[in-house]
N, C-alpha and C positions, 0 to 999 in steps of 0.2 A: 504494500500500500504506500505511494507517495505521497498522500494527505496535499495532492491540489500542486506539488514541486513540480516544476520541469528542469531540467538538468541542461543548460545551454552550454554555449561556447562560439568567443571570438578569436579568431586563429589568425598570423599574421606570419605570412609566409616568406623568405628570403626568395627572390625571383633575380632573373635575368630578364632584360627588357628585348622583345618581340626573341622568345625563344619558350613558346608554349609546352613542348616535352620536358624540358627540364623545370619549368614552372606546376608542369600538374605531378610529379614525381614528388617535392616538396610539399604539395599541396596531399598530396594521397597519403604521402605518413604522417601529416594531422588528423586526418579523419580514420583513420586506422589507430589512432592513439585514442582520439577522442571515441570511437566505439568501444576500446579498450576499457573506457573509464567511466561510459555510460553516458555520454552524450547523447542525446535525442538530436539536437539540431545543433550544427555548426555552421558559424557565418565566416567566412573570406572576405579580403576585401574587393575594391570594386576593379573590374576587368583584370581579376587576377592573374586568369589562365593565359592573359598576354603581356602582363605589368601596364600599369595606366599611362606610363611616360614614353608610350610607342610614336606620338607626331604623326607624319602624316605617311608612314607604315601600315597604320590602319587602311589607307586607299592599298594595298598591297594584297591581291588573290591569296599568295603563295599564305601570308600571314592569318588570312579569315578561314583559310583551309588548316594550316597547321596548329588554330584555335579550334576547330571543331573536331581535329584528329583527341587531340587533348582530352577536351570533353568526353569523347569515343571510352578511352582510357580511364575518366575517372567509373566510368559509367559501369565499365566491366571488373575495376576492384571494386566499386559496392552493390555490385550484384549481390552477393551473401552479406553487407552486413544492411542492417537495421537504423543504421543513426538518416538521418537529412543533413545532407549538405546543400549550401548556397555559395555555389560560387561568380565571378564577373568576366563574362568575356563579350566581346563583337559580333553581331549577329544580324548579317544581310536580311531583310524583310521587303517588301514591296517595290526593290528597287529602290530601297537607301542602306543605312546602316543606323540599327539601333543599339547603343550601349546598354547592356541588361544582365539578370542577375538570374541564373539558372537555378532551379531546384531541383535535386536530384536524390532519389531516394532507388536501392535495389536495381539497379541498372535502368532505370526509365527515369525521364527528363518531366518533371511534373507538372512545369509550366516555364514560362519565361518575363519575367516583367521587367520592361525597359525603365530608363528615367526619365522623368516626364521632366523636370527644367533643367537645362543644359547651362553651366556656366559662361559668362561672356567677360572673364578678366585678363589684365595684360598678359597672366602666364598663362590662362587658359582660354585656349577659343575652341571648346568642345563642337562648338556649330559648323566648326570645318569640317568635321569628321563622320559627325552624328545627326541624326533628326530626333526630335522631343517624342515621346512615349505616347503626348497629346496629342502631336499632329499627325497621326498614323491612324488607320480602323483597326478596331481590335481584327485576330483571325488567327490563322493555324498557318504554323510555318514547318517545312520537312527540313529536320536537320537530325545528325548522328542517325538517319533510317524511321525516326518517329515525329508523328505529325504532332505539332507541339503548339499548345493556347500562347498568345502571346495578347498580355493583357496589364494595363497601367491600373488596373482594378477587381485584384485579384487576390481570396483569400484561401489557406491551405489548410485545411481542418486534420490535426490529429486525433488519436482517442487522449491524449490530454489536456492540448490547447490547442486554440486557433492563431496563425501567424499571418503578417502580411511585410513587404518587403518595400523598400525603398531606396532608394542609392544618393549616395552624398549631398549634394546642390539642395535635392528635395527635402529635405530637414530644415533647409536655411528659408526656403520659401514664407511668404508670409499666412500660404496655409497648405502646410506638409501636406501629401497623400497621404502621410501616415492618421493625420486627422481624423479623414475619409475612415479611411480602413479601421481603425480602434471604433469607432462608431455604428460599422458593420459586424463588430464581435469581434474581432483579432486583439486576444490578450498580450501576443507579443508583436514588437516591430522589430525586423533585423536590418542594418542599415551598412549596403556594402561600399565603401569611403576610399576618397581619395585625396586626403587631408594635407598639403603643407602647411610647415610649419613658417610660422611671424611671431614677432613677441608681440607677446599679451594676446593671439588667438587663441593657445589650449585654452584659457581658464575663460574666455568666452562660449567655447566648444561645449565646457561642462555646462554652462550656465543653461545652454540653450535643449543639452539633452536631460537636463533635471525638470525644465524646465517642460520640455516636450514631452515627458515620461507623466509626470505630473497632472499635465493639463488633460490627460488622454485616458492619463489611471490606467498604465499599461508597462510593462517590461520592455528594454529597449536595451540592445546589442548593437551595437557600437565598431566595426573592426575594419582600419582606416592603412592604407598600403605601408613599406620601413622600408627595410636594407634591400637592396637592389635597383630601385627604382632609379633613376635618371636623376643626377644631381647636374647636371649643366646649368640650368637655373633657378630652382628652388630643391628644397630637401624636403623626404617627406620622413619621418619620427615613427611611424608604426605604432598609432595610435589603438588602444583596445580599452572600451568604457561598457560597463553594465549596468542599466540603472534599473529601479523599481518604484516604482511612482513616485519620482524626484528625488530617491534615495539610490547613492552611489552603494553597489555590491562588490563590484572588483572591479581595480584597473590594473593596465598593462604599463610595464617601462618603456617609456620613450628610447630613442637610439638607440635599439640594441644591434646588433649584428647579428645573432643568429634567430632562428623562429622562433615562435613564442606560441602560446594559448593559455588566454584566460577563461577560467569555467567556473560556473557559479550552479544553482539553484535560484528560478525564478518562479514568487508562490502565486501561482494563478488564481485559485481560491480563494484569495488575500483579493486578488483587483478584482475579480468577480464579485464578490459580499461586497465592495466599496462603491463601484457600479451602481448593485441593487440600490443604496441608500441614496446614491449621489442623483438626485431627478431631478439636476441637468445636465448630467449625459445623458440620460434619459430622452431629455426633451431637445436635444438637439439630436440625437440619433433617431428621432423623428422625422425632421427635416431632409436627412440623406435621402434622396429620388432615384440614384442608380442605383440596382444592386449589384454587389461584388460578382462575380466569377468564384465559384467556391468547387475547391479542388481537393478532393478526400485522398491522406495520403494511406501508402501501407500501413493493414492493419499489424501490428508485430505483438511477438509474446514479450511478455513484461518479465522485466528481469529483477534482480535483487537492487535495491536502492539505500542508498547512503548519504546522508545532508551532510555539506561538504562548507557551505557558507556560514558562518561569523553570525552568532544570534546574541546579540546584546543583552545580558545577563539582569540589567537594571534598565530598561527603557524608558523610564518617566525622569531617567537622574543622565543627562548629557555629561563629556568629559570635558577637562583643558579648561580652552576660554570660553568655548559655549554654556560651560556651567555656573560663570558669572554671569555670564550672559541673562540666561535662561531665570536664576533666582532674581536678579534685579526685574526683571519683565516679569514674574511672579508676585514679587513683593511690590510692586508700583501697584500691579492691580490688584492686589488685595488691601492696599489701603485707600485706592483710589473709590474702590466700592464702597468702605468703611465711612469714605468720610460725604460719600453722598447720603450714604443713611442718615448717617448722624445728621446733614445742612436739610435732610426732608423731614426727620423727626424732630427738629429743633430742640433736639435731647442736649442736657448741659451736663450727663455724666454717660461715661458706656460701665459697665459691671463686670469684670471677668475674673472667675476663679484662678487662684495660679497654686499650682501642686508643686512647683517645681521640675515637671516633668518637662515632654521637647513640647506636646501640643500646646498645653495652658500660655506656654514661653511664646512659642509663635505666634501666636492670639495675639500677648499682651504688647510682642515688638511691631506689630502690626495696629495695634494702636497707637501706640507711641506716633508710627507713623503718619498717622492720618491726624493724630492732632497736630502734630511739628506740621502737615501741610497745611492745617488750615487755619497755622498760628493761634490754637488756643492753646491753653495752660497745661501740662500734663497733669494738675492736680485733676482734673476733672477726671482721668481715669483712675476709677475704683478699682485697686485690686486686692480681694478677699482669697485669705489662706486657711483652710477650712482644714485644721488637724485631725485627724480620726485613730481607729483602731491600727490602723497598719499604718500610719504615715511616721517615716525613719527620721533620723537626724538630718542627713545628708541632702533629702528634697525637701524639707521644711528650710532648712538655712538658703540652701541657694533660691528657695521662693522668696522670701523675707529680703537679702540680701538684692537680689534683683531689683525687687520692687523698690528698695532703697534708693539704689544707682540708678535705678532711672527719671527719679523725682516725682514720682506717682503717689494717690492716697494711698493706705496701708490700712488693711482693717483685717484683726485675726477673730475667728469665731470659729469653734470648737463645737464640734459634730458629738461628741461621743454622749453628753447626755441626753439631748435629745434623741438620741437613739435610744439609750438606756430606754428612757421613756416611752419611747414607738415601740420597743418588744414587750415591755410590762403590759402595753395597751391591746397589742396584740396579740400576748399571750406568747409570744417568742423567745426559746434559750436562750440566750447570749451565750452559751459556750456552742451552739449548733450554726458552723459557719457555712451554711449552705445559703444558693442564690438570695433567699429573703434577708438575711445577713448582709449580703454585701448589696445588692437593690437599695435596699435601706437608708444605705448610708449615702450613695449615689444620688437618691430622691431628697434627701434632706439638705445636701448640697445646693442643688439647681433651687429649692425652694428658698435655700435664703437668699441666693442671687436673684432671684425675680423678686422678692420684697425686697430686696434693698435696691435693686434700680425702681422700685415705685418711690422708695421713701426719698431716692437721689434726683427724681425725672431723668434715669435715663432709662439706657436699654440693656437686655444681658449680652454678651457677646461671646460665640460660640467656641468651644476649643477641639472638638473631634473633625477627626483627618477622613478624607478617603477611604483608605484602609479598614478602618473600623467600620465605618458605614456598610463597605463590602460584608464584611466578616459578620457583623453586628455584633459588635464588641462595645455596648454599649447599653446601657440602662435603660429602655422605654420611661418616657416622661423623665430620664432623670438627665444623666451627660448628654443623652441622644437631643436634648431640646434648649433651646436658647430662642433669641429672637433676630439674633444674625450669624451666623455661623461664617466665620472669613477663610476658617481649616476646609471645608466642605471638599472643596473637588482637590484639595493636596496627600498626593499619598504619604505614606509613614515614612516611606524611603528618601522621599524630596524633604518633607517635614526637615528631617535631621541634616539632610543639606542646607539647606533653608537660614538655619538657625547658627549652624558654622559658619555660615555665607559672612550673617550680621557680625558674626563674632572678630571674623578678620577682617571686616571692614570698618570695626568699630575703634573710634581715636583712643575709648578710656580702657587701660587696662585692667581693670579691677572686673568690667564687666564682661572683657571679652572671656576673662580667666571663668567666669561665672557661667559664662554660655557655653563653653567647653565643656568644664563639669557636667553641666544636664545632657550634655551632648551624649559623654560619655556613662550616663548614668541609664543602667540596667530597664526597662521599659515597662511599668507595673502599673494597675490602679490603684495596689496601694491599699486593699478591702480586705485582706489579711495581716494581724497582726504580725511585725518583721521576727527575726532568730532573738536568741541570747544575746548574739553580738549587737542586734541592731541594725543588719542585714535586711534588704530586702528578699521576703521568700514567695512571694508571688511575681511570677515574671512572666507577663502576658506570652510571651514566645514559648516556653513551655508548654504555653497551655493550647495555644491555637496555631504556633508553628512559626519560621520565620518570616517577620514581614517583607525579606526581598523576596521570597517564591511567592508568595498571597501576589505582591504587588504586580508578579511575572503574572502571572495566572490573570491576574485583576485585566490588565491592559489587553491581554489578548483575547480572553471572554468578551470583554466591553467595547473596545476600539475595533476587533476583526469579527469576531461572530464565531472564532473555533470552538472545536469542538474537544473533548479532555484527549482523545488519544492525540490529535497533535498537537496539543502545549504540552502533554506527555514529552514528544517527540523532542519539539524546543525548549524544554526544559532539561532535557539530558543535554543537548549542546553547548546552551546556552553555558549551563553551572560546573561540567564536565565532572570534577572530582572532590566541587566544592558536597554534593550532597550526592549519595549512593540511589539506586534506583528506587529501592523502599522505601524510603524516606522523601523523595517525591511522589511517588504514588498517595504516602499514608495522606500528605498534605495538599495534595491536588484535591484528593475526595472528601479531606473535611472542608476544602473552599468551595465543591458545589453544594456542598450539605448545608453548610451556613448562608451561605451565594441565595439559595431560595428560598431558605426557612426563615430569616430574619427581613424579607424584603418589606414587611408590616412596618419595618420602623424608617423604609426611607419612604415611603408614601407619604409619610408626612413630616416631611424635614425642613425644617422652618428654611427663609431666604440665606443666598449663601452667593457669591461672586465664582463664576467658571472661569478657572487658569488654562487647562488644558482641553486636549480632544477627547478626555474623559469623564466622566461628571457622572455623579447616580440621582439626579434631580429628579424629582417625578413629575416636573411641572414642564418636563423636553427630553432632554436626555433616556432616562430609563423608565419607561411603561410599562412594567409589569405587574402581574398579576398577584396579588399577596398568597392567595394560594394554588399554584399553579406548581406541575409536579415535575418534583427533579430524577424520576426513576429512571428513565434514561441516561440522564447523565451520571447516576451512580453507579448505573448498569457497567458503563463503558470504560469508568472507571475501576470497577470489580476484575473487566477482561484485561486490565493493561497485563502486560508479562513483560 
């Protein structure tokens, strides 16, 4: 089962220019490698089989015949094997010459599709050579012995994606074929290229295939002519790019001298599910009036499959500079929400519990912020430390100690008798520390934060993350409820970023050392009384597993639509030796277990500002059913092995 992968590759072959036998011999041990390796489709670049810096060689019989001898050739090595190759050679049609990019699978020619704009720069004047793809009628041409489709609108359906082709120029156009073609269902575009190099084009190159990848919601292979080519006057670098809906999977090195190929996995089932959501593609996939040319390739037997590409281990938490990046554009708009609330409620205090922990922290720095923006006082932020049965040394001082260093009001009130009292009333052990125990003290919490923003005019303001929301790691009516929530769509994993972020960014050091500390402090509610030592012994991760695989899990349930066997799948790559296969299993299937049993408490979750493309809001984001059944998905999770 490949769970929706297709296994590509762009190949970049060392050539001799107008010497088509010795260019399909190079060309034939890539695709012999790449069947070796499980390639399904491999892209060449463009007019390979005779290298693109041929001149006016091209008007040369001997040349347009020992291009097709070539073809001949490769046609009869992949008789027996199973991958698709796309390669580029010269192809006489109606009495001109069209540059086009042949498909060939098992010894038959599948189709031929020309390029339809032809370059007109001082290094290149394609129009000397070639006529446009456009200005032709489609039809059938006899070359290598078989009458062959030749069509600028033409798609290739395998049993696991649809592809369609395009060749270099046409990518720069101001509106690709490849447009057309993703529109008509082709998951992947392969693009056979004949790229020289200038300074400052690659990084234009990228732009414009993230960019094209992106706009299409589709895979795009990349594989642009290198070593051999004609350097009389420009060079070409051997360029090889993969993208996946604006996202780079692999690239190749520039300059090299000998061949190359680069191969990835590209998740069709990923651009598909994003598709269905996305209604406009939709609504412009409407508008297309022609339809493709659709070309059913060999059916072949599936072989054993192996994911080979780089699955980022923590995907809501970017690296480097992107992760300054990323928390500053986080933390702007979560205060920039904060402090519309507050200028529409004309609230002159906010309320936020602070435990010491990372969440309450994030809250309160995220206050801070919205007040420094909208130049009020920070005494107007209340923050209440509410000690209980399990609260340690260690997160009481760095709540108290924060709230200090930030110049905020301070107000401590002490949960434990009124608890007392709540189980005498309700007939409750206090030495039986089961959920009514720790609810309890959770409820008695949020209640005196909402009487104390009535007695201040203002509002409570929320401290639970994403993550919990998912899990439901959280008290109905108690943590679970505020009246602005600014944590809402931040996972636990960003959380703790988040909070380091502030810490190094901040000028005092007293406080940065204090944001550290919670940084580094163990992750608990804090609802069981700590050890002898003082120690905290309730440690949410114990209990409900770690919050990097929840968050893995989280992003790919909510942002793609998968399914458990393959985050199963990306979960073994992703974490490789961080966690053994048991141990993702156990906690994959307590995430859909909690995933649908707790959805009761985001139905009703008070307002909350969206950072990300993930959100559990019920009022957009996530519609589900409170009681709506997860046997399926535990099912699947029962069969992983």
């Amino acid at each position: 089962m490949n769970h929706g992968f297709v296994k590509v590759a762009a190949a970049v072959p060392s050539v001799k220019v107008a010497d088509p036998q010795y260019n399909v011999q190079q060309i034939e041990s890539l695709v012999i490698q790449a069947e070796g390796k499980g390639i399904e489709i491999i892209c060449l670049p463009e007019l390979s089989l005779t290298a693109y810096s041929c001149g006016d060689l091209f008007g040369q019989q001997l040349l347009l015949d020992e291009a097709e001898m070539a073809l001949i050739n490769l046609m009869n090595t992949t008789r027996s094997l199973n991958i698709i190759s796309i390669v580029g050679l010269p192809v006489p049609y109606r009495g001109c010459l069209l540059n086009c990019a042949a498909v060939v699978q098992r010894g038959k020619i599948l189709g031929l599709v020309p390029k339809t704009f032809l370059p007109n720069y001082r290094e290149f004047y394609e129009k000397r050579w070639f006529q446009s793809g456009a200005d032709v009628p489609e039809g059938t041409v006899l070359i290598c012995g078989q009458q062959v489709t030749v069509s600028t609108n033409m798609l290739f359906s395998t049993p696991s994606c649809t592809f369609g082709v395009e060749i270099c120029e046409d990518l720069w156009a101001p509106v690709p074929p490849s447009s057309k073609l993703t529109l008509q269902g082709a998951d992947i575009i392969f693009n056979l290229s004949a790229d020289n190099d200038l300074v400052g084009k690659y990084t234009y190159l990228q732009n414009l295939l993230a960019q094209q990848s992106a706009r299409c919601i589709c895979g795009y292979v990349y594989s642009s002519c290198g070593f051999g080519e004609s350097t009389q006057d420009v060079v070409f670098s051997g360029k090889g790019l993969i993208y996946e809906n604006g996202v780079l999977l692999a690239e190749a090195k520039r300059h090299q001298f000998e061949a190359q190929m680069l191969e990835t996995e590209i998740d069709v089932e990923r651009l598909r599910g994003q598709r269905r959501l996305n209604t406009t593609f939709a609504a412009c996939a409407a508008q297309v009036r022609r339809p493709a040319n659709i070309v059913e390739t060999e059916r072949v037997p599936a072989r054993p499959f192996s994911l080979t590409r780089v699955i980022d281990a923590h995907p809501f938490v970017p690296t480097g500079a992107r992760l300054d990046e990323r928390c500053q554009e986080i933390f702007d708009i979560q205060t920039e929400g904060l402090a519309k609330r507050i200028k529409h409620t004309n609230a002159e205090t906010v309320v936020v519990g602070i435990s010491g922990g990372l969440d309450s922290t994030l809250a309160l720095l995220v206050c801070v912020g919205a007040f420094d923006r909208l130049g009020t006082n920070r005494r107007g932020i209340v923050g209440i430390t509410m000690p209980g049965f399990g609260t340690t040394d260690r997160t009481y001082t760095n709540a108290v100690n924060l709230m200090k260093l930030l110049g905020i009001t301070i107000r401590e009130i002490s949960i434990k008798e009124a608890c007392i009292q709540h189980f005498n009333d309700i007939g409750h052990d206090l030495e039986k520390r089961d959920v009514t125990y720790e609810n309890s003290q959770a409820r008695e919490r949020t209640q005196i934060l909402m009487d104390a923003a009535n007695q201040m005019n203002g509002f409570v303001v929320g401290t639970g993350d994403l993550s919990e929301l998912a899990l439901g790691w959280a008290t109905y009516n108690g943590d679970h409820m505020s009246m602005y929530g600014v944590n809402a769509s931040v996972p636990k994993t960003l959380v703790k970023h988040l909070v380091a972020w502030v810490a190094e960014h901040t000028k005092d050091e007293s406080t940065s050392q204090t944001l550290l500390d919670i940084v580094d402090t163990p992750i608990s509610p804090e609802l069981i009384p700590a050890d002898e030592q003082g120690n905290i012994t309730q440690k949410t991760e114990d209990l409900v597993g770690p919050y990097e695989l929840h968050d893995f899990f989280l992003y790919y349930v909510l942002r793609w639509g998968f399914r458990p066997a393959k985050i199963y799948l990306l979960a073994r790559q992703a974490f490789g030796q961080a966690y053994d296969d048991a141990t993702i299993r156990k906690w994959l299937k307590t995430f859909c277990r909690r995933f649908f049993a707790q959805q009761f408490k985001r139905s009703c979750l008070p307002d909350g500002p969206k950072v990300g493309s993930c959100s559990l809001s019920p009022r957009g984001d996530w519609r589900m059913p409170s009681d709506a059944s997860s046997d399926a998905w535990l099912k699947e999770c029962d069969e992983l092995g």
